[in-house]
N, C-alpha and C positions, 0 to 999 in steps of 0.2 A: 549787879552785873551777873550775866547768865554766867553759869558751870557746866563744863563740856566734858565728858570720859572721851578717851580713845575708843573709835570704830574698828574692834579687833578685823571683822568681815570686811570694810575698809582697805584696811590697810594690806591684808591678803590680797587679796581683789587686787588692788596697787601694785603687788610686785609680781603674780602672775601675768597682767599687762603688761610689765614691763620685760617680761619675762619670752613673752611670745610676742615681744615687739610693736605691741598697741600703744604705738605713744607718738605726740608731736612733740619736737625740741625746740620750734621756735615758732609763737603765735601771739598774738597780742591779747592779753588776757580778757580784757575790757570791752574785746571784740568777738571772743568765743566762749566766756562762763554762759552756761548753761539762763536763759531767763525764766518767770514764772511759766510762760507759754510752752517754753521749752521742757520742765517739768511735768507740766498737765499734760501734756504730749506723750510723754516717755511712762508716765502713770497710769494713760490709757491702755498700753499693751504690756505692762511688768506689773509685779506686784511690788510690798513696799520694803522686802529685803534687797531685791535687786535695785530699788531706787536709793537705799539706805548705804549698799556699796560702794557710790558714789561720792560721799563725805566721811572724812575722817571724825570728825566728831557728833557724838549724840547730846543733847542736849542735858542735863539734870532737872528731873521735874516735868518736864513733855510727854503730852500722851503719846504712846507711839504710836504709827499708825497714820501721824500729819507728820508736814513738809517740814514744822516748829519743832520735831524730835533730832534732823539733822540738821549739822551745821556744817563747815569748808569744804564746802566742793572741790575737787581736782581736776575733772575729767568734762567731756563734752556729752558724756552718756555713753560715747565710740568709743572714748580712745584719754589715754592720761594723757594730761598738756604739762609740761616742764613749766610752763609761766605759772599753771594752776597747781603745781607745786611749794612754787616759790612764793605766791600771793597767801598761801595758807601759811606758809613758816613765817612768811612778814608779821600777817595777821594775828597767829595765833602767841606770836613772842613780843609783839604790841602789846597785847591786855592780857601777857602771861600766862596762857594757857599750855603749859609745861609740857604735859602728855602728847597732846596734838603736835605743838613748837619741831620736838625731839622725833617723831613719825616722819614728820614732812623731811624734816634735816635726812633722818636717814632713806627716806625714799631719794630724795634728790642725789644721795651719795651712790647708792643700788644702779639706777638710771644713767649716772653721769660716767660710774665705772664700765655699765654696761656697752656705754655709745662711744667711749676714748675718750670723754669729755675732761675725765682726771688727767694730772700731771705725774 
């Protein structure tokens, strides 16, 4: 099984978005993650730090430099999606990747306190 570090740039990037209000709170994830097309799109006009801010996780062992260095996408390239939040803390506390699991948890808390969504 792959080994993922947290995406320190990631996760910044994540809450300065959220920060300055780049975010959807309700989208169907299935329907707006990012695809490959969508990628090689967003690669022709950024380099591969700005594409790397995009996922909380970097891969262990991937050269950097490819698409196989990042893992959990959050974002549509525009803007954080609260689904693509939630699909990465599912994900990454599925196959236990602790670092990532606990980022995503705490963006979703950052976001949900910011929009009223807490109790």
């Amino acid at each position: 099984m792959a080994r993922y570090t947290l995406n320190e740039q990631a996760f910044e990037q994540a809450k300065r978005l959220i920060e300055g209000r780049q975010y959807v709170l309700r989208s169907d994830w299935g329907e707006v993650q990012p695809t490959a097309a969508d990628e090689n799109r967003y690669l022709e006009g950024h380099d591969w730090d700005n594409y790397g801010a995009w996922f909380l996780g970097l891969t262990v062992g991937a050269t950097e430099g490819t698409k196989g260095h990042h893992a959990f996408v959050y974002g549509d390239f525009r803007r954080l999606h609260r689904s693509g939040l939630i699909a990465v803390h599912f994900r990454a506390a599925e196959w236990r990747h602790k670092a990532i699991e606990l980022a995503a948890h705490e963006l979703l808390q950052i976001l949900d306190k910011k929009t009223g969504l807490t109790s």
